[in-house]
Wavefront OBJ file of the C-alpha trace (Angstrom):
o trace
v 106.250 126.834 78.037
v 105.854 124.557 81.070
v 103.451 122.236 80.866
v 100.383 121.755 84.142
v 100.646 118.360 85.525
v 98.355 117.026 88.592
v 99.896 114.072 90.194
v 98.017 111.789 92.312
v 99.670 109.092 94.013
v 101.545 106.913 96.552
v 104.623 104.638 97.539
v 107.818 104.779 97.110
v 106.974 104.650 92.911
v 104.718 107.181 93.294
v 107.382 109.153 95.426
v 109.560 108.193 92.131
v 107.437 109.904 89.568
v 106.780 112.993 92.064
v 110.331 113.426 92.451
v 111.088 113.411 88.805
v 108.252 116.000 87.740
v 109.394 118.499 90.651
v 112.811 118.355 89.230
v 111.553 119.461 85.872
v 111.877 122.305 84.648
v 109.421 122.275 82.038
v 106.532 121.400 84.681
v 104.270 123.162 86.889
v 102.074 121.045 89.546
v 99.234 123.167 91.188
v 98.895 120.648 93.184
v 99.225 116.707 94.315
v 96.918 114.162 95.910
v 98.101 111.680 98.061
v 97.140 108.754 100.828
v 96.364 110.221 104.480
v 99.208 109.044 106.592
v 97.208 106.163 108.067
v 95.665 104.942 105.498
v 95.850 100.731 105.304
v 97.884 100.139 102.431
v 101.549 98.821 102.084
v 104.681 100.795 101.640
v 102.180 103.589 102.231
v 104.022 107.206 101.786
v 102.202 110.606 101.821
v 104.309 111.985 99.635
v 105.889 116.157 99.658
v 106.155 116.660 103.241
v 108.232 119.296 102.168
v 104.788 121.382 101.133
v 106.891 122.499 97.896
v 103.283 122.512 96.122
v 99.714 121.901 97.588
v 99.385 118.079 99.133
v 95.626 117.160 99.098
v 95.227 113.704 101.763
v 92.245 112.099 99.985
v 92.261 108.139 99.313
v 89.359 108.938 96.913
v 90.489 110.937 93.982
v 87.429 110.714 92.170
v 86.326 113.556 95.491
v 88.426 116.526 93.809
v 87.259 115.851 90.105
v 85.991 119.349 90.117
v 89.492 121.146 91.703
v 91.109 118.776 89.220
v 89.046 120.158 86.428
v 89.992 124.006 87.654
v 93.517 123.370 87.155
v 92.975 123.136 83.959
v 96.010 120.331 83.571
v 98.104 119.473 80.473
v 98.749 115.769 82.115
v 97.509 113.979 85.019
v 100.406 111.641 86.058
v 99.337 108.398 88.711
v 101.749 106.043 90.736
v 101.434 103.954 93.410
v 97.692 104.263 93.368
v 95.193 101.478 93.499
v 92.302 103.474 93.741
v 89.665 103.744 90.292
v 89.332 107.012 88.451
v 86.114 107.741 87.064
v 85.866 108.296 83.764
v 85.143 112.066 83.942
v 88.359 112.675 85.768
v 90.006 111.104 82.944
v 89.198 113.084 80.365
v 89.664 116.277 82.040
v 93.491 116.758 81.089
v 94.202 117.735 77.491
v 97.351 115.302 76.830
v 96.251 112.317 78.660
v 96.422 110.686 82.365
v 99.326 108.069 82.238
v 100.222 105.957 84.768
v 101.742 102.975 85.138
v 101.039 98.786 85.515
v 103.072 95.820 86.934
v 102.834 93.290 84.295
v 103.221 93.100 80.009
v 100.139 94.681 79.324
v 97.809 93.320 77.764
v 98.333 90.474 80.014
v 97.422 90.506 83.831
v 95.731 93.463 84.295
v 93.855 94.139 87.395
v 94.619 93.545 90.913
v 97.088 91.956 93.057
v 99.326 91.452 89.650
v 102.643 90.657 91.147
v 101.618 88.740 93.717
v 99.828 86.531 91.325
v 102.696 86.579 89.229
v 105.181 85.405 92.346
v 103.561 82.880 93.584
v 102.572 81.303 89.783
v 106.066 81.190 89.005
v 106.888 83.759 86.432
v 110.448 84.289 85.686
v 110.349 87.834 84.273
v 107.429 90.742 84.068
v 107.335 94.318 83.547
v 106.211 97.640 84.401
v 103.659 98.827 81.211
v 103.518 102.781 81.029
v 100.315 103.501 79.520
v 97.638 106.140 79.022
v 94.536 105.321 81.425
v 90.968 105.057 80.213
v 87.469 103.865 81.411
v 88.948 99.984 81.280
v 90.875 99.165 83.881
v 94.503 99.228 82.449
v 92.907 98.615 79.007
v 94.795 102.106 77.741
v 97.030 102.712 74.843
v 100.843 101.495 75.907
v 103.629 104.209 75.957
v 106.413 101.481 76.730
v 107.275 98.723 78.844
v 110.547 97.791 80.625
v 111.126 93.997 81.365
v 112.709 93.045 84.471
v 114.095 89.400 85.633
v 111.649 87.748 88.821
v 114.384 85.179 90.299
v 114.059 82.123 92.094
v 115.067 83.585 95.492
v 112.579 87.170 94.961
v 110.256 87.837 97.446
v 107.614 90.501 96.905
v 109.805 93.323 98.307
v 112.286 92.242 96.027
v 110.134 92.917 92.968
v 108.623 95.943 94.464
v 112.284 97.490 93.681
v 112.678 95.980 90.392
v 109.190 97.829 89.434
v 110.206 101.060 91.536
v 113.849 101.005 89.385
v 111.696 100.708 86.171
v 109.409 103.388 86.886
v 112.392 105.843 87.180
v 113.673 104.473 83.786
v 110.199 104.828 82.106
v 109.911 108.402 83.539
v 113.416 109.028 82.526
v 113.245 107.922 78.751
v 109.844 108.526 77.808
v 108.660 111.925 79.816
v 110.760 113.941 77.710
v 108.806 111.763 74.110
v 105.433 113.093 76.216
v 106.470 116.709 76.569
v 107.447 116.863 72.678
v 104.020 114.917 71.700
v 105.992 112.006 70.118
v 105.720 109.255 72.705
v 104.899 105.624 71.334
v 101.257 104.668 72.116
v 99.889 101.504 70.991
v 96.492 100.465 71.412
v 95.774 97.410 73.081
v 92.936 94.651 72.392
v 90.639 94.291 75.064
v 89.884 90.379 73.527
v 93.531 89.930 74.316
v 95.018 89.093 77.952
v 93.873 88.510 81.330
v 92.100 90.329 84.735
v 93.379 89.249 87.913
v 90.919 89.730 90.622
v 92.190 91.172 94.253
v 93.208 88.392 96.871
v 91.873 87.734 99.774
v 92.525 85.894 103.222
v 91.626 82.320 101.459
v 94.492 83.598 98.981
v 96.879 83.444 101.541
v 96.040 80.153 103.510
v 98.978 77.478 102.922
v 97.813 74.116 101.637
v 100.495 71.215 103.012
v 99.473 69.165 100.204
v 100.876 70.763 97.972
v 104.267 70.588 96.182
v 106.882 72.168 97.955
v 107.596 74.742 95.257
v 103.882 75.550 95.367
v 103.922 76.834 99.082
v 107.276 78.225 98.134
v 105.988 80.546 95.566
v 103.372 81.509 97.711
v 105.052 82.377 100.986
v 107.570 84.608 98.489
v 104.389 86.270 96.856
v 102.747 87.598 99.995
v 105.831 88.451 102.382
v 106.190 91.421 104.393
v 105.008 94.700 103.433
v 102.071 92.252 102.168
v 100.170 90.265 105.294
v 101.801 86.915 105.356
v 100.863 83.442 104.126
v 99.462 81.533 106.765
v 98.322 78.285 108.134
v 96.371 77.697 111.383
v 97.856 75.938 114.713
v 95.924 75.118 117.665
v 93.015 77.668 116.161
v 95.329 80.221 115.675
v 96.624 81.533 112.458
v 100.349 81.910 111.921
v 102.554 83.680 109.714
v 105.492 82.447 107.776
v 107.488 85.112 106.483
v 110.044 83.085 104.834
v 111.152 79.674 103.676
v 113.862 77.081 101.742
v 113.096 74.245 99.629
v 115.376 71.017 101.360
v 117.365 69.485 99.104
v 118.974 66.340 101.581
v 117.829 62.886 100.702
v 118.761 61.617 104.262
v 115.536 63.811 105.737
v 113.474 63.062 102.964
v 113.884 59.220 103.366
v 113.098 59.645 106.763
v 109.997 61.519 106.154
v 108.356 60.069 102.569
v 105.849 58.049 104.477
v 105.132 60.814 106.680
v 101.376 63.316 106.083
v 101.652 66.812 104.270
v 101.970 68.961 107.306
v 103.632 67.056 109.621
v 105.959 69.286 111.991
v 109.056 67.309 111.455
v 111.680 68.971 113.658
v 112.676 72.052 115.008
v 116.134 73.415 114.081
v 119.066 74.945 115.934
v 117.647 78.954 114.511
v 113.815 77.905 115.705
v 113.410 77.306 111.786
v 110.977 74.229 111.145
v 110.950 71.333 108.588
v 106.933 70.621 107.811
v 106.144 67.665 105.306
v 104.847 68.819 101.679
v 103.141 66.560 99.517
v 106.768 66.202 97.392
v 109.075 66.965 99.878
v 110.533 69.443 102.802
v 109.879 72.583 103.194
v 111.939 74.693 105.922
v 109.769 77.361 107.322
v 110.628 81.013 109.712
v 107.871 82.153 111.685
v 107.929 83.916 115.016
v 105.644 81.328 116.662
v 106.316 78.127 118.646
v 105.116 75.411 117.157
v 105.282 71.535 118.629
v 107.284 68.907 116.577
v 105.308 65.820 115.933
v 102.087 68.126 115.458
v 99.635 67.411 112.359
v 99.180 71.034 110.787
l 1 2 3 4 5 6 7 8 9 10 11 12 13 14 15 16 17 18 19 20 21 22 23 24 25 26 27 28 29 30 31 32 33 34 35 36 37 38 39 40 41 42 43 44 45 46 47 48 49 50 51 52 53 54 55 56 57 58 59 60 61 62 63 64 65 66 67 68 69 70 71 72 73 74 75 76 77 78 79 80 81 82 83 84 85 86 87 88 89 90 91 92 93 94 95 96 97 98 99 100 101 102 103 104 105 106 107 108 109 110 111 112 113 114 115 116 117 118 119 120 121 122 123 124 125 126 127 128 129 130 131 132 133 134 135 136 137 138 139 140 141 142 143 144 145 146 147 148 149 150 151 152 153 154 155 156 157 158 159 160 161 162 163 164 165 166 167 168 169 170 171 172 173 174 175 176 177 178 179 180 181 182 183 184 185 186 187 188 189 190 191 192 193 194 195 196 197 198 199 200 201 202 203 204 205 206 207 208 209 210 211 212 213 214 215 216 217 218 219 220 221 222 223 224 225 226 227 228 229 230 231 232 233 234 235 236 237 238 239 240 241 242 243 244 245 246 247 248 249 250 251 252 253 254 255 256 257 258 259 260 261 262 263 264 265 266 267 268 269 270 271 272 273 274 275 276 277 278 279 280 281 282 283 284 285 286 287 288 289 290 291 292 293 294
């Protein structure tokens, strides 16, 4: 007996989990939701082109709780989704919704969890697969799979890692699901954190700060995020990527120099800006003057 799954989701995970379920023979999807083509969010993907089963273009889910409710589902499956389901739309399928979060549940939950994570300085996280309810990822876990966050990971980087993990999660624990014997732990809500969504002040660059500081953060918010930033001659300015300097020629030349001082400009219109510790080597696509105070 197949089982009814509606799957409502996005990005290339989201295309990850679609894929999987279509390739299934024990499932039947009456039908998916997805993002509208041009809807503002990265890596966005409207997902089954292919019109292999209905495609619904709705950023609100919470809209087609009643079509939802028709199908009559076994499972509602959601990835790559940052939108909140109500309540009511979770409860409507008999087996569960499950979806999936960037981080070892119970810790970080909420929004902007990997960026957070990047530009703190974690060294490892995970992707928690886990049974939604009216908490934000507050549901009981299914499983978890670890994954390294190196020194030299930028946010796309990471974005893979979590994409390869959600086709291992799908891989090892649908088949637990279809049987009824998955894991599922509950979690305690006293336990853990919320991270709230950034925002532009998020992404401003401090100079006086430690060089490993700015680091982290111009790795945390790269491209397909918007950029850290800082502001020259009233206009803001992305850098998309950056080295720590490690030569103690430049940095006795410049220890008496002000956090944000434009040092020089290099040979590959890279630039070395004062940090508050050290030298930070910047890429941006904008000229900047050397000598200049940032």
């Amino acid at each position: 007996m197949k089982l009814s799954i509606v799957f409502i989701g996005g990005k290339p995970n989201g295309k990850i989990v679609l894929d999987y379920l279509l390739k299934n023979k024990y499932v039947e999807i009456p039908f998916i939701v997805t993002y509208p083509d041009d809807y503002d969010t990265p890596r966005n993907i409207r997902l089954n082109k292919n019109k292999r089963v209905e495609t619904i273009c709705e950023s609100d889910a919470n809209k087609l709780t009643a079509k939802i409710k028709e199908a009559k589902p076994d499972f509602i499956f959601v990835a790559g989704w940052s939108g909140m389901l109500s309540k009511k739309l979770i409860k409507i399928p008999t087996k569960g919704t499950v979806g999936f979060h960037p981080s070892k549940l119970p810790m970080d939950r909420g929004r902007s969890v990997l960026a957070w994570q990047i530009e703190e300085g974690y060294r490892d996280s995970a992707l928690t697969m886990f049974y939604y309810n009216e908490l934000p990822d507050c549901g009981d876990i299914i499983a978890q799979e670890k994954f390294a966050i190196n020194h030299n990971d930028y946010i796309s980087d990471v974005m893979n890692k979590t994409d390869n993990a959600t086709y291992n999660l799908m891989r090892g624990y649908f088949p637990l699901l279809r049987e009824g014997i998955a894991p599922r732990k509950p979690q305690d809500i006293n336990e853990g954190n919320f991270r709230r969504l950034r925002n532009d002040s998020d992404s401003l660059i401090n100079w006086d700060s430690n060089t490993e500081e700015i680091y982290n953060k111009i790795r945390a918010i790269s491209k397909p995020y918007p950029g850290a930033f800082f502001v020259y001659d009233h206009t803001k300015v992305k850098v998309w990527k950056s080295d720590i300097i490690s030569d103690n020629y430049i940095e006795s030349l410049s220890q008496n120099l002000k956090p944000g001082k434009v040092i020089s400009r290099l040979y590959d219109n890279s630039y070395l800006i004062k940090c508050k510790d050290g030298i930070l080597k910047i890429y941006i696509d904008e000229d900047i003057e050397p000598g200049y105070e940032l």
